[in-house]
Backbone as CSV, one residue per row, in Angstrom:
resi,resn,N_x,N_y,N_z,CA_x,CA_y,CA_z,C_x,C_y,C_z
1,UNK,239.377,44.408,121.957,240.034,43.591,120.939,241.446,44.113,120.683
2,UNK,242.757,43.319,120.202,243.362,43.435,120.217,244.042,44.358,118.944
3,UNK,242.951,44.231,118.093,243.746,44.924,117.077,243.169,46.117,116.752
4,UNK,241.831,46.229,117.864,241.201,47.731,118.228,242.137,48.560,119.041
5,UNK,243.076,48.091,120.225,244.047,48.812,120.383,245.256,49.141,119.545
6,UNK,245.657,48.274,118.810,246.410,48.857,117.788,246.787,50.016,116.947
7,UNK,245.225,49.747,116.980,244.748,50.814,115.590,244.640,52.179,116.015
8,UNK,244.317,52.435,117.467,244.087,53.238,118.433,245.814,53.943,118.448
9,UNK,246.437,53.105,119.060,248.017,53.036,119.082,248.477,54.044,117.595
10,UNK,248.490,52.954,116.435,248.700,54.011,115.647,248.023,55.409,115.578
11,UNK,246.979,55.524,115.257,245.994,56.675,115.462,246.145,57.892,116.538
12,UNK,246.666,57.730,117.556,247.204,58.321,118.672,249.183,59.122,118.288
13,UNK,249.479,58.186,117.732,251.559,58.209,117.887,251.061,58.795,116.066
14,UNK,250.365,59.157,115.165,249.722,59.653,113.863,249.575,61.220,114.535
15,UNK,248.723,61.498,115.100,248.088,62.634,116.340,248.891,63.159,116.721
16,UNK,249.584,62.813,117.586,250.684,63.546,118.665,251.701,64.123,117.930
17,UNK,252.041,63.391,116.845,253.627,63.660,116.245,252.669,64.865,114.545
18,UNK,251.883,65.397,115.068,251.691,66.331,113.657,251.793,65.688,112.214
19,UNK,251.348,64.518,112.054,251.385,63.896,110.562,250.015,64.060,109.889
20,UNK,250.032,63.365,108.839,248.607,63.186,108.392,248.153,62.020,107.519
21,UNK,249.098,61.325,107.444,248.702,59.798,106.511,249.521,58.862,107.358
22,UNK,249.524,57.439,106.701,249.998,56.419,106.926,250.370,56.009,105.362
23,UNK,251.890,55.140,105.176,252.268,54.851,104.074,252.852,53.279,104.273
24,UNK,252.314,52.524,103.427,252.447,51.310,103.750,252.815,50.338,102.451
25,UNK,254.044,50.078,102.457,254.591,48.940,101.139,253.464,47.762,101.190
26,UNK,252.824,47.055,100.385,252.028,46.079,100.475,252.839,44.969,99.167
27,UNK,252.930,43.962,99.879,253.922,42.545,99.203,252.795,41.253,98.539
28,UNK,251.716,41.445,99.366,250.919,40.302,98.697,250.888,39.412,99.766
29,UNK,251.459,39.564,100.953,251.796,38.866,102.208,250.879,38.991,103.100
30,UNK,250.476,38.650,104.430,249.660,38.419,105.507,250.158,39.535,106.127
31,UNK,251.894,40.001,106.529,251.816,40.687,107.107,251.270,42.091,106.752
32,UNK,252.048,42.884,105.811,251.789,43.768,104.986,249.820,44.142,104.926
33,UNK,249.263,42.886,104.395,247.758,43.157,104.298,247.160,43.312,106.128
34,UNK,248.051,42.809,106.986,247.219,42.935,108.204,247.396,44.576,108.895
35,UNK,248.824,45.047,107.892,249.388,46.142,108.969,248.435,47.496,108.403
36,UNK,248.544,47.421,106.811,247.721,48.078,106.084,245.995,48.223,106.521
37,UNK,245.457,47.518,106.951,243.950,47.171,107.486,244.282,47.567,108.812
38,UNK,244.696,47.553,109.561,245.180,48.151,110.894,244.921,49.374,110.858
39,UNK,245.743,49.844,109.881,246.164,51.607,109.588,244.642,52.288,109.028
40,UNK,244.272,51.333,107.938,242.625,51.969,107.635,241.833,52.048,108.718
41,UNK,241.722,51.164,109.496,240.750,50.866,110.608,241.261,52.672,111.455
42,UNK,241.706,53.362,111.347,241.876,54.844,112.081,241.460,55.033,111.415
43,UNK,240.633,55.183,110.790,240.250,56.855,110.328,240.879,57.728,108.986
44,UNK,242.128,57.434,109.430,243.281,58.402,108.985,243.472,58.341,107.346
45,UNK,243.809,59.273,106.911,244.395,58.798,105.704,245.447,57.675,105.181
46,UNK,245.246,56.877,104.584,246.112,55.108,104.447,246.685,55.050,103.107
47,UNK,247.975,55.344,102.526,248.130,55.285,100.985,249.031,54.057,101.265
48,UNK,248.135,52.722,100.506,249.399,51.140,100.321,249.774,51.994,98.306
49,UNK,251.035,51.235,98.662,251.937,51.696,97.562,252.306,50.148,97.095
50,UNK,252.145,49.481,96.326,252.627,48.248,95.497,254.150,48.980,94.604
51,UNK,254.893,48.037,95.067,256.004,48.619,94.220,256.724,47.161,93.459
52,UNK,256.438,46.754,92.341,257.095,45.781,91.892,258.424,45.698,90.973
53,UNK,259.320,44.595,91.361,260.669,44.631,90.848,260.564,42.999,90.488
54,UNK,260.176,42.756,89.181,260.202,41.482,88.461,259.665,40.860,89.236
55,UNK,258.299,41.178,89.776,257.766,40.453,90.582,256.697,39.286,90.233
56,UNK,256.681,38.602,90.650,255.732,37.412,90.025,254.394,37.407,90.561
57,UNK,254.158,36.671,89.158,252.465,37.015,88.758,251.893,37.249,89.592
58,UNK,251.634,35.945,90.649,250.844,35.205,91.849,250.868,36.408,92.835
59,UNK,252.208,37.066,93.612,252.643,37.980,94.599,251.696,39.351,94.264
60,UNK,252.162,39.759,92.968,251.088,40.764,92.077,249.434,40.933,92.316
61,UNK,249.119,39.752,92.249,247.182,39.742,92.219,247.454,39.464,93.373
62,UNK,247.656,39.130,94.219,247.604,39.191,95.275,247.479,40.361,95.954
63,UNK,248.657,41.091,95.634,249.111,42.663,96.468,247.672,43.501,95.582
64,UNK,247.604,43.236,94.857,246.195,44.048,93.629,244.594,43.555,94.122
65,UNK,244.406,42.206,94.967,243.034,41.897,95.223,243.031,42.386,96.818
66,UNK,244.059,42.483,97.399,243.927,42.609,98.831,243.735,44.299,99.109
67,UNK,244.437,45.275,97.882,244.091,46.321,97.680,242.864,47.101,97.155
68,UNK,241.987,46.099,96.548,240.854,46.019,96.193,239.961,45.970,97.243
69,UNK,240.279,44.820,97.635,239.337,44.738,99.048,239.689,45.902,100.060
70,UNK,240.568,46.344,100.566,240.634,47.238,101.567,240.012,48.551,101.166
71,UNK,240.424,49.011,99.852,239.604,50.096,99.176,238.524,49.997,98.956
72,UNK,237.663,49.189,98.955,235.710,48.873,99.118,235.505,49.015,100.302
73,UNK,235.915,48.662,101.565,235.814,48.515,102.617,236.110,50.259,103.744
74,UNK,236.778,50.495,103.315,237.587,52.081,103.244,237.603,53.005,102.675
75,UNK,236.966,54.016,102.712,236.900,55.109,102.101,238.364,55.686,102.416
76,UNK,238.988,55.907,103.245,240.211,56.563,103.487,241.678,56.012,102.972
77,UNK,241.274,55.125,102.356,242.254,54.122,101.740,242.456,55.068,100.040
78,UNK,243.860,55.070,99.542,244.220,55.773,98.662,245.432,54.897,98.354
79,UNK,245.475,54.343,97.216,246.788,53.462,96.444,247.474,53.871,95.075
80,UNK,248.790,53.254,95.404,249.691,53.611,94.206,250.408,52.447,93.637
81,UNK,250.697,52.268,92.336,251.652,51.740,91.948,252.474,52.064,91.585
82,UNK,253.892,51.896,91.854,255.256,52.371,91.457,255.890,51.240,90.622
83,UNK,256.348,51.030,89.687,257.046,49.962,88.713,258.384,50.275,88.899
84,UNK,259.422,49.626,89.728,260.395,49.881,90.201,261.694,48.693,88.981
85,UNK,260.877,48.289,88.339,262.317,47.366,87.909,263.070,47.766,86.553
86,UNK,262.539,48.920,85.767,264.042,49.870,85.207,264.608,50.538,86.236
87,UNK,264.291,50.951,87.388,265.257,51.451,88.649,266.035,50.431,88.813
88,UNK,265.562,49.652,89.179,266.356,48.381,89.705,267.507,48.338,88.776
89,UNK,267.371,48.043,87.483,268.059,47.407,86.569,269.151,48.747,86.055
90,UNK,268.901,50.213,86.582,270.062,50.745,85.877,270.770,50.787,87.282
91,UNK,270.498,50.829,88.275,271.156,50.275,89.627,272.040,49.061,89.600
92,UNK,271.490,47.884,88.958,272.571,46.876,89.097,273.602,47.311,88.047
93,UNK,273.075,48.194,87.094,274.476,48.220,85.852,275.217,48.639,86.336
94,UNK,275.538,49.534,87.536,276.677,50.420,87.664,278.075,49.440,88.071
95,UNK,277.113,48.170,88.724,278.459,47.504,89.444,278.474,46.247,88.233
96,UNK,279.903,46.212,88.269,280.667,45.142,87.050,280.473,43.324,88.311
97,UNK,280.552,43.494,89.113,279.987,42.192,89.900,279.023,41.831,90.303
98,UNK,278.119,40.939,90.161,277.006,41.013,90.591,276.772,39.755,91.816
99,UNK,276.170,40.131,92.683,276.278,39.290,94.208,274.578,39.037,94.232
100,UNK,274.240,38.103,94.533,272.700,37.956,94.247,272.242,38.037,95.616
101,UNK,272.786,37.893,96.803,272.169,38.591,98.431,271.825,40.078,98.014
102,UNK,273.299,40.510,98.138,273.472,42.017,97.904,271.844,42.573,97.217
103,UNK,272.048,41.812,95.859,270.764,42.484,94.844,269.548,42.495,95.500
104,UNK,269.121,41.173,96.120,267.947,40.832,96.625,267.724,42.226,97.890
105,UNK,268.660,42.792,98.764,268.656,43.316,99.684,268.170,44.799,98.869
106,UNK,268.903,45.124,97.901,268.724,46.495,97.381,267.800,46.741,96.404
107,UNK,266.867,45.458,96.181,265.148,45.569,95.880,264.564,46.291,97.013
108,UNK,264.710,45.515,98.181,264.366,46.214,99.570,264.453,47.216,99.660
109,UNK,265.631,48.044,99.337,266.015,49.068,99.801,265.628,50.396,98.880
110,UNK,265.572,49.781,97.513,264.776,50.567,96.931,263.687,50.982,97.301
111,UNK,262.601,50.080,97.384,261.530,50.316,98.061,260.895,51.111,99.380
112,UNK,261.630,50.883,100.668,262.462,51.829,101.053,262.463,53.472,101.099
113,UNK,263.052,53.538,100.291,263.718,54.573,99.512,262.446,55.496,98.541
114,UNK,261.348,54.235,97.990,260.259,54.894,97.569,258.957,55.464,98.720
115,UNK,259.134,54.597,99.652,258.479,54.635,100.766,258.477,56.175,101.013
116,UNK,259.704,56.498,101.628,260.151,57.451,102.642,259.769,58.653,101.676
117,UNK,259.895,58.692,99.971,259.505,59.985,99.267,258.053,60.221,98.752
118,UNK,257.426,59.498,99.116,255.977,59.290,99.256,255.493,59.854,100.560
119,UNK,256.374,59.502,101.438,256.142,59.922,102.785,256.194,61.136,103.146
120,UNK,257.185,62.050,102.282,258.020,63.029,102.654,257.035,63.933,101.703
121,UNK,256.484,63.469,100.557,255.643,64.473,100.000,253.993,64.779,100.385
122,UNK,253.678,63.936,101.639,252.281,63.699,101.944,252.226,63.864,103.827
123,UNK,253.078,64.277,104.369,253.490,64.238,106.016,252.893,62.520,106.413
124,UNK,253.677,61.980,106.134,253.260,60.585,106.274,254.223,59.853,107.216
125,UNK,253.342,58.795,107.730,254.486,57.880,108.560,254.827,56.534,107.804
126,UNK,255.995,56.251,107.637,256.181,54.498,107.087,255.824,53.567,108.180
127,UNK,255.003,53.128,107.651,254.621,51.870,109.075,255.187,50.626,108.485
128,UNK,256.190,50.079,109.607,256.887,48.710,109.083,255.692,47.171,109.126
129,UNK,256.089,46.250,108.510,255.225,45.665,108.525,255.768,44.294,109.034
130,UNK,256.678,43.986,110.034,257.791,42.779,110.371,256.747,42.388,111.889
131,UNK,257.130,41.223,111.552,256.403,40.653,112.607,257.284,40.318,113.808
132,UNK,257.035,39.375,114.627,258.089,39.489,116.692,259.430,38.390,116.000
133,UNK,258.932,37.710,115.287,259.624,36.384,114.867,260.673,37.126,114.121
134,UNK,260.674,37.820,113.365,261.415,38.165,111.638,262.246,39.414,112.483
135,UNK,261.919,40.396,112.925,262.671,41.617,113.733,262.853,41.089,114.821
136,UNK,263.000,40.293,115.776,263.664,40.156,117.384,264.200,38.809,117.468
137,UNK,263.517,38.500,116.368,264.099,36.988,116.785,265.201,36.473,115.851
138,UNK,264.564,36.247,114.276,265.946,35.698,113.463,266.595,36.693,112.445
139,UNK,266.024,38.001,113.045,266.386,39.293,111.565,266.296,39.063,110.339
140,UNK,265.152,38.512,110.053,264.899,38.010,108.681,263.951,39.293,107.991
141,UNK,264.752,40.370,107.791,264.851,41.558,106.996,265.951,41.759,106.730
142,UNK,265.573,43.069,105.442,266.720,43.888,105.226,266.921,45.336,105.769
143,UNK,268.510,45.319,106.547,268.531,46.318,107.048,268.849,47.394,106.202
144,UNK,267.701,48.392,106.886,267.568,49.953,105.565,266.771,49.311,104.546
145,UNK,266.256,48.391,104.619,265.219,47.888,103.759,263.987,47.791,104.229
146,UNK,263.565,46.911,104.110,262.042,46.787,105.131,261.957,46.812,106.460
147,UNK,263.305,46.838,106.722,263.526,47.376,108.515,263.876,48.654,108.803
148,UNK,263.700,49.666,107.304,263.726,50.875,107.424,261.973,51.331,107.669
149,UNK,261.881,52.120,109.080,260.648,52.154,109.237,260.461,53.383,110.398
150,UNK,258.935,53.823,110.584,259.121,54.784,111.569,258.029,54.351,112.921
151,UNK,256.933,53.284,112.394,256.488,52.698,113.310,256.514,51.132,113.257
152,UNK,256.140,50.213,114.003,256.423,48.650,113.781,254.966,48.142,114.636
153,UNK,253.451,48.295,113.859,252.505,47.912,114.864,252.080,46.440,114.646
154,UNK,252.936,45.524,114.437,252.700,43.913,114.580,254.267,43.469,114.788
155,UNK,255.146,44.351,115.359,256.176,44.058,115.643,256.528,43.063,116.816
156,UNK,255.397,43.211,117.790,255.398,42.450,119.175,253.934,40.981,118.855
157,UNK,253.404,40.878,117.590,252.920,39.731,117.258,253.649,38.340,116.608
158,UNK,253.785,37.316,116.818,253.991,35.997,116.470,253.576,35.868,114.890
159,UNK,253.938,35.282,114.276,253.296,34.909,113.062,251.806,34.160,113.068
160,UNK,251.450,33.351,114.073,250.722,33.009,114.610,249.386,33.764,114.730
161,UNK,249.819,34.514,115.929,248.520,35.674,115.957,248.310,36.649,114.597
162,UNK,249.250,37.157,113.956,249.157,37.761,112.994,248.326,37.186,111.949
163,UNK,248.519,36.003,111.831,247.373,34.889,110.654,246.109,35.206,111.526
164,UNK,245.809,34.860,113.247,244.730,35.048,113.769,243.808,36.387,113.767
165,UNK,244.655,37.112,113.881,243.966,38.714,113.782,243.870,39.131,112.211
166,UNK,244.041,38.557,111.533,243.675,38.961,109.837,242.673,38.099,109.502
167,UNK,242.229,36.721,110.362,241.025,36.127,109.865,240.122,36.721,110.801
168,UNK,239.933,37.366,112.202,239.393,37.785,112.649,239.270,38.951,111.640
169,UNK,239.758,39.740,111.144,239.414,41.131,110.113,239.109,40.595,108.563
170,UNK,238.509,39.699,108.519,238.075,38.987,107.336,238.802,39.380,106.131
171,UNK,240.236,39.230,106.440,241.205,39.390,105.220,241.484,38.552,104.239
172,UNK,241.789,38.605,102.471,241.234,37.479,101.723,241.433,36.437,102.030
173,UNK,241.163,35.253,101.572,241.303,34.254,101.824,242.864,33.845,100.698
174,UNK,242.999,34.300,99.316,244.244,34.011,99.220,245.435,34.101,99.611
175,UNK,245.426,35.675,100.826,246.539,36.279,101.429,246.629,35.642,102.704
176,UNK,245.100,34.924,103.348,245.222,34.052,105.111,246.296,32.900,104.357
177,UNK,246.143,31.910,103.087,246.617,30.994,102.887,247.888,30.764,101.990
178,UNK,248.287,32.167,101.670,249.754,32.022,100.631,251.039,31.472,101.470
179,UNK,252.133,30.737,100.942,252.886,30.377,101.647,254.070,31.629,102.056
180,UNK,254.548,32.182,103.013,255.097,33.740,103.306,256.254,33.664,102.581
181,UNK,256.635,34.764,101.225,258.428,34.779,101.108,258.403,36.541,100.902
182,UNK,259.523,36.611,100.884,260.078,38.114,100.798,260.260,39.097,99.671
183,UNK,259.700,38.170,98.486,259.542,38.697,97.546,261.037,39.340,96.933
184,UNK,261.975,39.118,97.096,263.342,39.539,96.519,263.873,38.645,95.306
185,UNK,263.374,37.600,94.911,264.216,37.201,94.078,263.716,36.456,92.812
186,UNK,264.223,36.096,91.888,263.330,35.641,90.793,262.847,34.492,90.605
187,UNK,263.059,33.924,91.310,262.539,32.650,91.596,261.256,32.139,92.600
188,UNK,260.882,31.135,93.029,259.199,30.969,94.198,259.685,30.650,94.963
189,UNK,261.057,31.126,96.007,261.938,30.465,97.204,260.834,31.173,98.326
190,UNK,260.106,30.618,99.201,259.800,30.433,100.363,260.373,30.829,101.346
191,UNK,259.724,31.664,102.507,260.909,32.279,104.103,261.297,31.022,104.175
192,UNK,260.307,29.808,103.951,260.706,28.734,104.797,261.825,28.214,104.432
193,UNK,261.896,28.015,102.928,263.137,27.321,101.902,264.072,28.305,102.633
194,UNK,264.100,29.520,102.920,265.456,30.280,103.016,266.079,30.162,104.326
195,UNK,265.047,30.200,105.481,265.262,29.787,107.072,265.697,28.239,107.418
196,UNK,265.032,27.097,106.610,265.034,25.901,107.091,264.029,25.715,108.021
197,UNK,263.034,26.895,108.190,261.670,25.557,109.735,261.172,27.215,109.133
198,UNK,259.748,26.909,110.105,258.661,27.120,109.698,258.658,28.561,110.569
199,UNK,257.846,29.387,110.189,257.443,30.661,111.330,257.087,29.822,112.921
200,UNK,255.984,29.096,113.205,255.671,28.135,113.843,256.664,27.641,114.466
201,UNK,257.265,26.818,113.636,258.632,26.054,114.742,259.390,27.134,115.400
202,UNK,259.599,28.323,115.047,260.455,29.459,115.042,259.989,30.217,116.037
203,UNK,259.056,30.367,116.320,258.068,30.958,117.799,258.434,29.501,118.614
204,UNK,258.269,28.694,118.694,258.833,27.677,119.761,260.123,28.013,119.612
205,UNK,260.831,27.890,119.428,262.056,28.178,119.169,262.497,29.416,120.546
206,UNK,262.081,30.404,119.517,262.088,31.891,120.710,261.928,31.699,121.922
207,UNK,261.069,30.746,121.991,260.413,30.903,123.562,261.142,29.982,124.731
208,UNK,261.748,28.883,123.619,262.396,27.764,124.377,263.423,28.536,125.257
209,UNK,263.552,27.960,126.451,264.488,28.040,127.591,265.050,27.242,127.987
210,UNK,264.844,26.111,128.097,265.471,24.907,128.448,266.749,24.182,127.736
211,UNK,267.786,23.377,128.360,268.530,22.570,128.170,268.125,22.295,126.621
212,UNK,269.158,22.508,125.444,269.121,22.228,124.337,269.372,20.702,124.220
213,UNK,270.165,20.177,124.952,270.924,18.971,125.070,269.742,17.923,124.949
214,UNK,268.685,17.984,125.935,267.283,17.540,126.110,266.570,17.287,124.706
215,UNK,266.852,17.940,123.543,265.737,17.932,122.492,266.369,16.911,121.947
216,UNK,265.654,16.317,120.952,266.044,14.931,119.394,265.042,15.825,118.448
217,UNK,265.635,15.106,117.683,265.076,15.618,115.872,264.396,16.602,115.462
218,UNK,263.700,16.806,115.262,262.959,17.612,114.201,263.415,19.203,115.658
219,UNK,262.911,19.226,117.016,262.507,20.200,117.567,264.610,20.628,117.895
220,UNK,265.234,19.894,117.689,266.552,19.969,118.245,267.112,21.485,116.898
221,UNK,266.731,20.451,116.401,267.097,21.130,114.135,266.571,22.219,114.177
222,UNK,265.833,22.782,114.651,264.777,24.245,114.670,265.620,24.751,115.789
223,UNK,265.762,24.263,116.767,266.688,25.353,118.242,267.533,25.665,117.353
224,UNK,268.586,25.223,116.781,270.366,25.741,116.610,269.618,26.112,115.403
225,UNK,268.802,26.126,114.516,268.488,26.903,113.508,268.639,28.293,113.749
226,UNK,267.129,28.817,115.262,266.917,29.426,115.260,268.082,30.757,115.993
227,UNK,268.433,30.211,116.488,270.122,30.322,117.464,271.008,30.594,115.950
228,UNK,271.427,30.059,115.097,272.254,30.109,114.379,271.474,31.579,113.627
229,UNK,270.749,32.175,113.320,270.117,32.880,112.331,270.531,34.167,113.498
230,UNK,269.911,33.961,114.934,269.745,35.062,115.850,270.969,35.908,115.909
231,UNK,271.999,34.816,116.250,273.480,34.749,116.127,273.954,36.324,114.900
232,UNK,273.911,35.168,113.763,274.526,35.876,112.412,273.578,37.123,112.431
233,UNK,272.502,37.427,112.457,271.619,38.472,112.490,271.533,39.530,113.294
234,UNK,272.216,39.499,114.745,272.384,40.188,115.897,272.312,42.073,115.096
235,UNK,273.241,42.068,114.590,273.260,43.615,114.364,272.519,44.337,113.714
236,UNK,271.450,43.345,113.278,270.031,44.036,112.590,269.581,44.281,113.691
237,UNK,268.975,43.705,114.760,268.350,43.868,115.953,268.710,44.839,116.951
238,UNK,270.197,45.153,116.984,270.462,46.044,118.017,270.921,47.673,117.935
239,UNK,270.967,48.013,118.568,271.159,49.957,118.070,272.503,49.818,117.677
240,UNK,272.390,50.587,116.977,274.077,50.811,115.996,275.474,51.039,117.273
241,UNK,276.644,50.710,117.298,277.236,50.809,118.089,278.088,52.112,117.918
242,UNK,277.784,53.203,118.945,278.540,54.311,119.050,279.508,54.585,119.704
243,UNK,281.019,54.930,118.994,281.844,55.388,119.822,282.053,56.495,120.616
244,UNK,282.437,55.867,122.372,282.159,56.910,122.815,283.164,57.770,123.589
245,UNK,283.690,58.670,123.418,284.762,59.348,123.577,285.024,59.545,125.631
C-alpha cells in the first residue's frame, strides 16, 4: 500500500538522521490530517501542534476532532495547543502600514517559527504538509511559511490521491469533505476563491501538454490560470539563486 511505504519512508529518513519525534502543524485540512496519520502510523513519537490566529470556529473543531481521533487510535500521538493571535497582533503593531498579503503570509510564518521551537526542544522533524499541486505546480504556499519544512511526505501526491489515501485511512468524515483554504485570513475565502479552478482542474492542468490554442472554455480558463500562478510563483519552487564568483 501506498501509504504503508510512506510511513516506512518517514520512519526510515526519522532513523538514519538521529531524531526522535515528528512535529506536525494541523489546519483542520485533508492535507495536514493525512500527513499527521502518516507520521503516527511509524511508531514514532507524533506531536500535531494546533496553532490558532483568529481562527474560525468551523477550521478549529475540525483541527480539535481530527486530533481526537488520531489520539484514540495512537498511543504515540502527543498534542499541543499554541494560541498564537496576541503574537500575531503585537507583530502587526510594529508596522504603521498594514498590507493584508503580507499579514496573511506572516500568520504562516509565525507558525513556522512555532514549529521549528517545538522541534528544536524535542529532536524533532517538521514534516511539511503541501501537496504535488500547491508546491510544484502553482506555489500556493508561503515561502518560510508552510513551505518552511524538513520533510514533504505527500509532496509527490495530487490532491486527488491525497482525498483517496485519507478515506482509505478512515479519516473523519468532516475533514474527507471540508472545502480546502489556507486558513490565513479573516474571512471563509476558499484555495478555490483565491486560485480561480479547482485542485482537480489544476492536476489537469499540470499534466496538460498539448497545444493550448486547441482548448475552449471552461478547460482553456484553468490552462493560463494554471500557467499564470506557475509563472508568478516560480521562485517559491526553485533553489534560491546563488552568486557565483
Amino acid at each position: 500500500m501506498l501509504y504503508q511505504q510512506i510511513s516506512n519512508w518517514l520512519k526510515n529518513y526519522l532513523e538514519s538522521n538521529n531524531l526522535e519525534c515528528f512535529i506536525i502543524g494541523i489546519s483542520g485540512g485533508i492535507d495536514s490530517a493525512l500527513t499527521s496519520t502518516l507520521c503516527a502510523q511509524t511508531g514514532k513519537k507524533t506531536i500535531v501542534v494546533s496553532m490558532p490566529i483568529y481562527q474560525a470556529s468551523e477550521q478549529l473543531k475540525r483541527s480539535h476532532n481530527h486530533i481526537n481521533w488520531l489520539k484514540s487510535k495512537y498511543s504515540n500521538v502527543e498534542s499541543l495547543e499554541i494560541e498564537l493571535t496576541n503574537t500575531f497582533e503585537t507583530f502587526k503593531s510594529l508596522f504603521s502600514t498594514e498590507n493584508k498579503l503580507a499579514l496573511a503570509n506572516s500568520r504562516s510564518r509565525l507558525r513556522m517559527t512555532t514549529l521549528y521551537q517545538i522541534a528544536g526542544m524535542n529532536k524533532g522533524l517538521v514534516v511539511g504538509t503541501g501537496n504535488k499541486v500547491e508546491d510544484f505546480g502553482v506555489g500556493f504556499f508561503t515561502k518560510y511559511g508552510d513551505g518552511g519544512v524538513d520533510i514533504s511526505p505527500i509532496g509527490d501526491l495530487t490532491k486527488t490521491e491525497v482525498r483517496a489515501i485519507a478515506g482509505e485511512l478512515g479519516i473523519i468524515k468532516e475533514i474527507l469533505t471540508a472545502k480546502p483554504t489556507d486558513g490565513l485570513w479573516d474571512d471563509d475565502r476558499t484555495d478555490e476563491d483565491q486560485m480561480g479552478a479547482t485542485y482537480e482542474e489544476l492536476e489537469w492542468a499540470m499534466e496538460y501538454k498539448k497545444d493550448p490554442e486547441k482548448l475552449f472554455g471552461k478547460q482553456k480558463e484553468v490552462y493560463y490560470i494554471y500557467n499564470k500562478l506557475n509563472n508568478q510563483n516560480k521562485h517559491k519552487m526553485v533553489a534560491i539563486p546563488v552568486f557565483k564568483k
